[in-house]
NUTIPA-820052 format. One record per residue (C-alpha): x, y, z. Coordinates in steps of 0.001 Angstrom, whole numbers, plus 524288, in hexadecimal, padded with zeros to 5 digits. Layout:
BEGIN
XYZ ...
//
This chain:
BEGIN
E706D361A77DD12 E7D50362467E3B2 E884036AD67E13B E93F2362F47DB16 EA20F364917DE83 EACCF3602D7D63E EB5713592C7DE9A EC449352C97DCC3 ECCEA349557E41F ED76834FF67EB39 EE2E4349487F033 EEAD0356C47F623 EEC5C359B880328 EF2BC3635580B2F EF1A0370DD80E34 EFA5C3745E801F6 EF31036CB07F973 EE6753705E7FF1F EE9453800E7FD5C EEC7937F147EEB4 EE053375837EBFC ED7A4380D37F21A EE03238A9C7EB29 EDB04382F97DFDA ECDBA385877E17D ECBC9377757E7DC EC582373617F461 ECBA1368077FB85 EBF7035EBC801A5 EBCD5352C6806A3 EB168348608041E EAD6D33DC080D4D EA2093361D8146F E9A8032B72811BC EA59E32154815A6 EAD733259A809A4 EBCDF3270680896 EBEC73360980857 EBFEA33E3B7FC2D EC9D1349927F9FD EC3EB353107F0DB EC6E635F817ED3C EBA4436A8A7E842 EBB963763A7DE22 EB928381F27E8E5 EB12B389147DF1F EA7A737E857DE0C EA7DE37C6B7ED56 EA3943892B7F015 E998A38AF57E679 E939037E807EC7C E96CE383307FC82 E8D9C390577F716 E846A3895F7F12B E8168383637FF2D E84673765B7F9BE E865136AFC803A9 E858935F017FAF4 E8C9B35E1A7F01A E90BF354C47E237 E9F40351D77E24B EA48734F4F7D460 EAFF03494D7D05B EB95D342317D92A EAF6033ECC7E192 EA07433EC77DAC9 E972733E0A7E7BB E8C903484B7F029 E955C34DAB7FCFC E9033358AB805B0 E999836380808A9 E9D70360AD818D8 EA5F136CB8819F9 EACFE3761C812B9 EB9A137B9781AE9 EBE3738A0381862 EC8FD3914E81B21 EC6A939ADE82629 ECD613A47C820AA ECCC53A647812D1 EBF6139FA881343 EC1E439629807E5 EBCE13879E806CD EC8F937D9A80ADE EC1C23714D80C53 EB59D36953809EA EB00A35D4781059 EA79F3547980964 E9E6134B4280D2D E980F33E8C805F4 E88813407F8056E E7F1B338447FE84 E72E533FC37F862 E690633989803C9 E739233BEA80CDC E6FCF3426C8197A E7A0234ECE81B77 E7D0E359538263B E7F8C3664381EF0 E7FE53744F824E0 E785037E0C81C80 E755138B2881D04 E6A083919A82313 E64BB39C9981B05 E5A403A6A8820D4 E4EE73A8A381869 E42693B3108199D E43253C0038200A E42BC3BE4382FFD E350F3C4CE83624 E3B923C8568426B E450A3CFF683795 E38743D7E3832C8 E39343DCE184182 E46503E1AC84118 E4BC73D432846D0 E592E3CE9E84211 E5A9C3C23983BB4 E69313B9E884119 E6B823ADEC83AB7 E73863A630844D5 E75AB398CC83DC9 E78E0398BF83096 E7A4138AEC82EEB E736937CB383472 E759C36D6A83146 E6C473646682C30 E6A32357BF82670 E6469351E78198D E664A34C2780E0A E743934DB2806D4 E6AFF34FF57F97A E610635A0C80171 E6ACE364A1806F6 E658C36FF880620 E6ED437D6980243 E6AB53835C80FFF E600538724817AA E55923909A817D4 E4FE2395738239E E444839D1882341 E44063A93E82CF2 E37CB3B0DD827DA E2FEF3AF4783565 E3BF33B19F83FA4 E38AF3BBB78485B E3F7C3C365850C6 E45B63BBE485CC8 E43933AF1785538 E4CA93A61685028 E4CCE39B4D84644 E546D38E458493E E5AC13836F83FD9 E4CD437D318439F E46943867D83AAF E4C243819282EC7 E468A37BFD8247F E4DD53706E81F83 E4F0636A848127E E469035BD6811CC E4CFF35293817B5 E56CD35A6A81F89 E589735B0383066 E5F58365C9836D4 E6C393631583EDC E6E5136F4D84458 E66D4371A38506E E57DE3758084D98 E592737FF48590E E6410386488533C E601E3952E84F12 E63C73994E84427 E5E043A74B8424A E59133B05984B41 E51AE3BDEC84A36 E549F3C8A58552C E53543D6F985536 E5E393DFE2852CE E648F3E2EC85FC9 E65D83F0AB861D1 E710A3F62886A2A E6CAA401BF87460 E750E40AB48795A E7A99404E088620 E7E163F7B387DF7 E85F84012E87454 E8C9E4090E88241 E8E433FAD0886A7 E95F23F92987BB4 E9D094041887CA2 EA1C64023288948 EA53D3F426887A4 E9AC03EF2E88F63 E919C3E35188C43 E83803E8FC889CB E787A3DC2188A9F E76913DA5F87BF8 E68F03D61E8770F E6DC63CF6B86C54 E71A03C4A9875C7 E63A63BFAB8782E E62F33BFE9868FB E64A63AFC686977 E5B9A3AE0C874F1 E50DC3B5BB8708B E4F833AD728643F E461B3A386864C2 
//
């Protein structure tokens, strides 16, 4: 079932106008798509958030407008890190949709039970499927990555249904030993020169 939002018309613009609805505890958003005149909404932040950590990518809308959108973007001030705009997009329950969901590492690595370290280098990838089938995020199972191994967005299992956008070559974890630094890299260091660092072959060594 999809998370519901309460939604209103809003007829306010401008900055002004815009800082005391957020004051307010409101979000200012948009809906569109689907060939239909635009909507000017406005969302109770509370609810908002509690859907954004819930994962939630599709969602109800109630009350001015009564209809299944998925959540395009969310735009946040870069400095105090609050939410100061949503974009929302007409979907149909068969729809096909791009989303962006998280990639979540599950199992402990082997090459870790060797003293390797695990670096997850893409948090995130795109796919495709149903509006009514998207899934909260992904899990990706690293139980048999080894040392010097990598797994790629091709290693994913996806939800029935679903394609992947994002490239299938694209690596998303990796498992390296520790690098350890000797003695000249440290007097290197010291002495402002550039010693040849080992983690540099980290990305080339992974297969």
């Amino acid at each position: 079932m999809n998370d519901v939002l309460n939604v209103t018309a809003r007829t306010d613009t401008g900055t002004s106008r815009m800082r005391r609805l957020r004051a307010a505890g409101k979000v200012p958003a948009v809906l569109y798509g689907h060939g239909q005149e635009t909507s000017v909404l406005t969302l109770d932040r509370k609810e908002l958030v509690a859907v954004l950590n819930h994962s939630g990518h599709i969602v109800q809308l109630q009350g001015a407008v009564n209809e299944s959108a998925l959540i395009k973007e969310v735009q946040f001030d870069p400095v105090e890190d609050r939410i100061l705009h949503v974009d929302l997009f007409r979907v149909d329950a068969g729809e096909q949709v791009e989303v962006a969901l998280e990639v979540v590492l599950k199992g402990t690595a082997k090459g870790s039970l060797s003293g390797g370290v695990v670096n997850q280098l893409v948090h995130e990838v795109v796919i495709r499927c149903p509006a009514s089938a998207v899934p909260e995020r992904l899990e990706l199972k690293i139980g048999e990555l080894d040392v010097n191994h990598s797994l790629r967005a091709g290693d994913l299992t996806l939800p029935e249904g679903a394609t992947l956008v994002s490239s299938p070559d694209q690596v998303l974890v990796i498992c390296n030993m520790p690098v350890v630094e000797t003695p000249e890299a440290v007097g290197a260091a010291a002495t402002g020169a550039e010693p040849e660092v080992i983690a540099r072959k980290k990305a080339e060594d992974a297969e």
